[in-house]
N, C-alpha and C positions, 0 to 999 in steps of 0.2 A: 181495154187498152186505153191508156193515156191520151192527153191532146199530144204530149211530150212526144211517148214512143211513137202514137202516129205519124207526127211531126219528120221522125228518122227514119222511119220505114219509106218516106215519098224522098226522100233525099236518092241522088244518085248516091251507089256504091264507091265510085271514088272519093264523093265529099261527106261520107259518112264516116271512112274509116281517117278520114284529115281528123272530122268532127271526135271520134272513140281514140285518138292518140293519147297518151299522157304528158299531155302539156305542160305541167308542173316537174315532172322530170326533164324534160327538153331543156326546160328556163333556168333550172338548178344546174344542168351541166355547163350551160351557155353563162352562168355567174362563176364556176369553178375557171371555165376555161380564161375567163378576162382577167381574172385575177392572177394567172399565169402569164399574158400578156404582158401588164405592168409590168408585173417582178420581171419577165424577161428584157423591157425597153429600160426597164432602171439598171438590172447587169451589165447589162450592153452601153453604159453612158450615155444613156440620152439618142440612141442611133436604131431607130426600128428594123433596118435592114438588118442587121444582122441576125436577132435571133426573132423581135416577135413577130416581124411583119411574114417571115416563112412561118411561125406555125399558124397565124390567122389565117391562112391560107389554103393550111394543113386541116384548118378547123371546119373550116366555111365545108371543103371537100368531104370530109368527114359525116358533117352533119347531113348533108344532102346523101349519102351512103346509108345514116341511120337511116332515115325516112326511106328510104328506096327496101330495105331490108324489112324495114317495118311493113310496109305496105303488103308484103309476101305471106299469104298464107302459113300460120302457123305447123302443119301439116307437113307442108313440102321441106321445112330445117328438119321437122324430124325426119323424114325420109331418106334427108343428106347425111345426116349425123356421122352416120358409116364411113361415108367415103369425105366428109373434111377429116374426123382423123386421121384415116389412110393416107390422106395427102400431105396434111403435116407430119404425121408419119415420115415419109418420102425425103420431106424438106429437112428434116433433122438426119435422115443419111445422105441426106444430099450435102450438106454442112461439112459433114465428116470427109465428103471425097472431097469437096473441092470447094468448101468456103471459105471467106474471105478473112484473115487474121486481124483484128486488130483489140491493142490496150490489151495484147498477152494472150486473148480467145479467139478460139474459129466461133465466132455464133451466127456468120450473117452470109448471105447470099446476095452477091454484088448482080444488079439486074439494070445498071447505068442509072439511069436518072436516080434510083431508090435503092436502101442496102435493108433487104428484108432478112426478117429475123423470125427464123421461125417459130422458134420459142415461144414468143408469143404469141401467133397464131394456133400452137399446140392448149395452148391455157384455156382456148374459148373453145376449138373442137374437142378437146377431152374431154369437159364438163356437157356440149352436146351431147356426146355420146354415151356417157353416162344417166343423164336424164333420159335420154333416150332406152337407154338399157333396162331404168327402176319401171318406167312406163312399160315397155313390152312384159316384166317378167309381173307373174302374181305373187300378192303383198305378201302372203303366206310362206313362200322361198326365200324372203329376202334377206334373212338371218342366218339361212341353209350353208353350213360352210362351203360345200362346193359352189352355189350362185353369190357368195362374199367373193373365194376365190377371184372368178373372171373380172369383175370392175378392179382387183387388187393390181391384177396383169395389164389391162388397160391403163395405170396411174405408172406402175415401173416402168416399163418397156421404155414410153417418153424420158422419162425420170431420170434412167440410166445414161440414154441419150445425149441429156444433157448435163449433167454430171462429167460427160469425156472431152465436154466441150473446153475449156469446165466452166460452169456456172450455178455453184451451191444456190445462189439467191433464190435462181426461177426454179430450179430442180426441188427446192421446198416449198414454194409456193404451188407447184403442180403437185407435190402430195397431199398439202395442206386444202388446195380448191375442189383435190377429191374427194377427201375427208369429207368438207361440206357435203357436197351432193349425196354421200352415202349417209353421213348424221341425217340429214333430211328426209331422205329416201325412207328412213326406219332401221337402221343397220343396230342390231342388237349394241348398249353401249359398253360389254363384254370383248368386245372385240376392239373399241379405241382405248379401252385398258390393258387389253394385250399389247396390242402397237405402244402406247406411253414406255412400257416396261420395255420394251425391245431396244426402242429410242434412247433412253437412256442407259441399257449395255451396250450401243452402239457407240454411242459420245465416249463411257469409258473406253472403249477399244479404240476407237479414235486417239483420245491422249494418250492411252498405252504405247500407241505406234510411233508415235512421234521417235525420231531419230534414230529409227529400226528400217531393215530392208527390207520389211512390210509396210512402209508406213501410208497410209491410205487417204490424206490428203498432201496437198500442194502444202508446201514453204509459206506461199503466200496466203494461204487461210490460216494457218497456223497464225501466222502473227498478223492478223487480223484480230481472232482473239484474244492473244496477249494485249494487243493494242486495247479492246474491249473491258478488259481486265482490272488493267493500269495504263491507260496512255499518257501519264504524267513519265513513263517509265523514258520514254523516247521522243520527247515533244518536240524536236526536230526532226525526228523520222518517221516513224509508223503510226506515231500519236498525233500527227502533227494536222491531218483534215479533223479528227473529233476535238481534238482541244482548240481549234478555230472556230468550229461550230459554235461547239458549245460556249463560246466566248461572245460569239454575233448573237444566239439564241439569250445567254443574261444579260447582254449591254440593251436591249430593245425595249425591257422594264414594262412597265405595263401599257403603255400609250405607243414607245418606239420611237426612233429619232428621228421620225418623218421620210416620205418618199425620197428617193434618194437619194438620201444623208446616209446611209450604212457606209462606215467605214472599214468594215471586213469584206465588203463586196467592193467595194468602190476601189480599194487599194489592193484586192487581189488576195487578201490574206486567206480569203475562204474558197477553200477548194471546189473543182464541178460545180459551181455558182450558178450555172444553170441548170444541169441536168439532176444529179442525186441531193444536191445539198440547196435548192432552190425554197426549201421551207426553212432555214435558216435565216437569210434573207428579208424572206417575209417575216418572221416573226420580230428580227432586229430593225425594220423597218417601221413598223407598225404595231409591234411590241405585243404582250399577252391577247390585247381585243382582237387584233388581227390573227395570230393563229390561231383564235377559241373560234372566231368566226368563221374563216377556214371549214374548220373541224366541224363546225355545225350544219355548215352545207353538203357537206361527205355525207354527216348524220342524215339531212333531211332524204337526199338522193336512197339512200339504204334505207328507208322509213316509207318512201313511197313504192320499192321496190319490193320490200317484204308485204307491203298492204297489195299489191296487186298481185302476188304471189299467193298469198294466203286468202284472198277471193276467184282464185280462180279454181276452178272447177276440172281444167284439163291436168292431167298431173306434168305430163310432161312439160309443159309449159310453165306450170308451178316451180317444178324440180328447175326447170333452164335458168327463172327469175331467180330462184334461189341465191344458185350455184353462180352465176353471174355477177348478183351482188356481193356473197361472199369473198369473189374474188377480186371484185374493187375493194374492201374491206382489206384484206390480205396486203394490198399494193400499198394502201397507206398506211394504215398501220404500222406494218414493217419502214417504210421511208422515214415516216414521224417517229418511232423508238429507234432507226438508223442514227439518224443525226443528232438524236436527245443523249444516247448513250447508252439507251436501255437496251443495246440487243446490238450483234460485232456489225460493222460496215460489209452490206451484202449486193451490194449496186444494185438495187432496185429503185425505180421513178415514180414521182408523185404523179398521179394520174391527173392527165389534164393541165398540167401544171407547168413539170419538165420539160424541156426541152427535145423533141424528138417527132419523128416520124410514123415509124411500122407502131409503135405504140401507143399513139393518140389514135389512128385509121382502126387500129386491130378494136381499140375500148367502142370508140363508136360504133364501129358494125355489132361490137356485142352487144350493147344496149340497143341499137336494132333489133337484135334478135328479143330483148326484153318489149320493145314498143311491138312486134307483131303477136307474143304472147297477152298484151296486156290488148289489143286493138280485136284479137279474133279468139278471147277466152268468147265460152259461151253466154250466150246472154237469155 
């Protein structure tokens, strides 16, 4: 034994596992998050109350959530796995009777001070319970079409959910965050070549339906696509949040017009300036360095996430790490090809970033869940 290891074995249990947190994760989210800060006190003209001084506050609670979650035995998330589904579960029929409408969807459950969403909360219990599921079952079945089946039923069920709600954005991100956990798990890759081909006679059936009395989306995804297509088509209408974007996104040049000097955010011309379109912003702000540096702090957080994943020895915990960063991966990626152009306008939020509530609280508890994987893998 080490001076070192001795050194940790005489330490109490509580300032050991302070000491085993992943600290370089912590610091990276605490740099993503102040970079949401700014951008939101420059939206807001110069007035912190408005939007950044509530999420700093939003943050500060957050983070004292990660660490409280962290500190929780790895064991005992897997034990819950079961029953946070069930419960998000509940919360997404609960949505259905009697949630709160707004901007066109029921997605939220008014609870006075806070308007939860359970959507989100379904993102990180599905991926529990799937982690949870590849650990229980042996490696050998895992390709077993009947044991593919059950985690398939686990990813729909949600899925459908909220699809009624409607919200395509998160309803593909909860098949896409399952996907991970079952690519990961070892899911023969025969089976997301089946899925690819389904997907894409799905999308045709889709435009088949269009203006038929089957027709299986909303009016207003519809011409979200078109808008995706061609938004020069209606740049007073349906085109008119991506061709402001993408106008704040080329005026920012390499360098950017300086903190706030954006005159697509400052004059209003850029739409959800705070919430979906808040890396436009940034990038016309502070121009290419600033959203490659963005990006690279995403990178790093995903870099120290897969390196604690793929050292740890518990699977479950592996599989959670994964699946967790996957699905920060999914948030942004999607937001950054939202507002670039590369993919229709799906209202999804830059993690840490946006502006919002149930969705900074929900990412933090998740990366708690990643900090008690990485604090009580074995050693």
């Amino acid at each position: 034994m080490s001076f070192l290891e001795y050194s940790l074995k005489t330490v109490p249990t509580g300032w050991r596992k302070i000491l085993h947190a992943n600290w370089p994760l912590a610091f990276l989210l605490t740099a993503v998050a102040c970079a949401g800060f700014l951008m939101l006190y420059s939206v807001s003209g110069g007035r912190a109350e408005v939007w950044a001084e509530p999420q700093m506050k939003r943050f500060a609670i957050g983070m004292v959530l990660m660490f409280a979650v962290g500190f929780v035995p790895i064991w005992f998330w897997r034990n819950v796995s079961a029953v946070a589904y069930l419960f998000s579960l509940l919360l997404l029929i609960g949505v259905e009777l009697f949630g709160a409408i707004g901007m066109g969807a029921q997605r939220w459950i008014d609870l006075g001070p806070i308007r939860l969403q359970p959507s989100e909360l379904m993102k990180i219990s599905m991926v529990m319970l799937l982690a949870a599921y590849y650990d229980w079952l042996d490696v050998s079945k895992v390709s077993k079409p009947l044991w593919v089946l059950v985690p398939v039923l686990m990813i729909l069920l949600p899925t459908g959910l909220v699809l009624v709600q409607p919200d395509l954005g998160t309803a593909i991100l909860l098949v896409l965050g399952g996907g991970i956990v079952m690519f990961a798990a070892g899911v023969s890759l025969w089976y997301f070549g089946t899925v690819i081909a389904i997907v894409v006679a799905l999308v045709a059936t889709v435009i088949e339906s269009r203006g038929t009395d089957w027709q299986l989306l909303h009016d207003y995804q519809y011409r979200r696509v078109d808008t995706f297509l061609d938004p020069g088509a209606d740049p007073l209408g349906a085109g008119y949040n991506i061709m402001q974007a993408q106008i704040a996104l080329g005026s920012g040049g390499w360098s950017g017009r300086g903190y706030m000097q954006g005159t697509q955010s400052r004059l209003n011309f850029l739409p959800e300036k705070h919430t979906d379109f808040i890396f436009t912003t940034l990038a016309e702000e502070f121009g290419f360095v600033g959203a490659f540096s963005l990006l690279m702090l995403y990178a790093m957080i995903l870099g120290f996430c897969i390196h604690s994943a793929l050292t740890n020895r518990d699977r479950y915990a592996s599989l959670l790490t994964l699946g967790i960063s996957g699905t920060l991966f999914l948030f942004f990626a999607v937001n950054m090809s939202m507002v670039m152009g590369l993919m229709p306008v799906v209202g999804v939020p830059l993690p840490l970033v946006s502006y919002g509530g149930t969705a900074m609280l929900i990412l933090l508890i998740a990366f708690g869940l990643v900090q008690s994987a990485h604090i009580h893998r074995p050693r």
